[in-house]
C-alpha positions in Angstrom: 17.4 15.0 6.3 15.8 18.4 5.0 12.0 18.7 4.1 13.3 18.9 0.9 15.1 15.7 0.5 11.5 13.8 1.9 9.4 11.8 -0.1 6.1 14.0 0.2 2.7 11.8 -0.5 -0.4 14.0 -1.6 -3.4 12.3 0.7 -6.3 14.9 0.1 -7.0 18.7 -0.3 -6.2 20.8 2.6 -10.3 22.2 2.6 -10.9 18.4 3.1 -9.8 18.5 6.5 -12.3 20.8 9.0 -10.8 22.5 12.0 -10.2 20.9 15.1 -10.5 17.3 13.3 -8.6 14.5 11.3 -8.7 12.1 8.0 -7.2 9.0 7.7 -5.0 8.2 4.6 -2.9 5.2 3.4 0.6 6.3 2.7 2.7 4.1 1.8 0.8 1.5 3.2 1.2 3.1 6.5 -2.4 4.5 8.0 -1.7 8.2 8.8 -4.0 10.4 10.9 -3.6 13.9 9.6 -5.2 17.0 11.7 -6.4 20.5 11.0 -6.1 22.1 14.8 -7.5 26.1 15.4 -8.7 29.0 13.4 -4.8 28.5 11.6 -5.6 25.5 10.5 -2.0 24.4 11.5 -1.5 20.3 10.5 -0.2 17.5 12.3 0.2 13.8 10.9 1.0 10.7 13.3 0.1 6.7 12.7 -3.5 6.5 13.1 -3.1 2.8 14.5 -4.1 2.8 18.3 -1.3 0.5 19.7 -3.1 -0.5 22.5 -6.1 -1.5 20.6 -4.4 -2.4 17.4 -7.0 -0.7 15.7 -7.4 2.4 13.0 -9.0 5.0 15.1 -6.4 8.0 16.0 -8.3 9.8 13.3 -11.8 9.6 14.7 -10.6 11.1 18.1 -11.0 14.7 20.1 -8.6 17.2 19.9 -7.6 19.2 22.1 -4.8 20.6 24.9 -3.5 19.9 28.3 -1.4 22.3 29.0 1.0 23.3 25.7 0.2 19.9 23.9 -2.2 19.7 21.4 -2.9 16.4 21.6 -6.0 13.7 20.6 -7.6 11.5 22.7 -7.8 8.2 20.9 -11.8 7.4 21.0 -11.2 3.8 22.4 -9.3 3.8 25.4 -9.2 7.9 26.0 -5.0 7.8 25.7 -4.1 11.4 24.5 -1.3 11.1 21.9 0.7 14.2 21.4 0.2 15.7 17.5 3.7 17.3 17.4 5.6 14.4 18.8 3.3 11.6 19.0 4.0 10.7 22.7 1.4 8.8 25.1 0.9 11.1 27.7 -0.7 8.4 29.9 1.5 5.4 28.4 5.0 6.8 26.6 5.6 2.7 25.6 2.4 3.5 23.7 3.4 6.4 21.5 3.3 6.5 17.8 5.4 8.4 14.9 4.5 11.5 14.1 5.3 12.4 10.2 5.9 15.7 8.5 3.0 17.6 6.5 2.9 20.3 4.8 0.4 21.9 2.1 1.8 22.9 -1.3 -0.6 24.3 -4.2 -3.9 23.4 -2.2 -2.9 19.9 -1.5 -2.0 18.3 2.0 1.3 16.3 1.6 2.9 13.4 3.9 6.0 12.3 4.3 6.6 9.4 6.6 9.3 9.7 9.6 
C-alpha cells in the first residue's frame, strides 16, 4: 500500500511537537507516540503503550541514538524502542508498531501500520 492509499489521522500541529520530544494522541483508538527528533524536525510515530509495563508512557521518554538508531528509552523500565522500526533493542518480543507520519499544510498526520 502507497502513502497515498493510507488513512492519514490529523493528531496536532507540527509546532506542537518540540525537538528532541514526543505527544501522545488517540488514533483510532490506538495510543500513538509521535516524535520531533534534531534541528530537522524529522517525525516518527510508534504505539505509545509500554508492553512490558502495559502502560501509556512511550511518549514521555528520552530520545536519543545508539549507534544509527534513534531510538527512545521508555521512562519506566529504560527499554530503548527504535523510532523508525519500533524494535526493542534490549527485548525484540517487546517491540511495538511503528506508523507512518507525515505533515501536510502545518498539520502532523497518522496513519496506523
Amino acid at each position: 500500500m502507497t502513502q497515498d492509499n493510507l488513512q492519514w489521522t490529523p493528531v496536532c500541529a507540527a509546532t506542537d511537537i518540540l525537538p528532541d520530544t514526543g505527544v501522545c494522541a488517540l488514533v483510532d483508538g490506538v495510543h500513538v507516540a509521535i516524535f520531533s527528533v534534531g534541528h530537522e524536525q524529522a517525525l516518527f510515530a510508534i504505539d505509545n503503550i509500554d508492553p512490558k509495563a502495559g502502560a501509556s508512557v512511550l511518549s514521555r521518554g528520552l530520545v536519543g541514538s545508539l549507534g544509527e538508531r534513534i531510538v527512545v528509552a521508555s521512562p519506566l523500565y529504560k527499554n530503548h524502542f527504535d523510532l523508525r522500526s519500533g524494535e526493542c533493542l534490549e527485548a525484540p518480543e517487546h517491540s511495538v508498531r511503528a506508523h507512518a507520519v507525515r505533515v501536510q499544510e502545518g498539520r502532523v498526520l497518522v496513519a496506523l501500520a
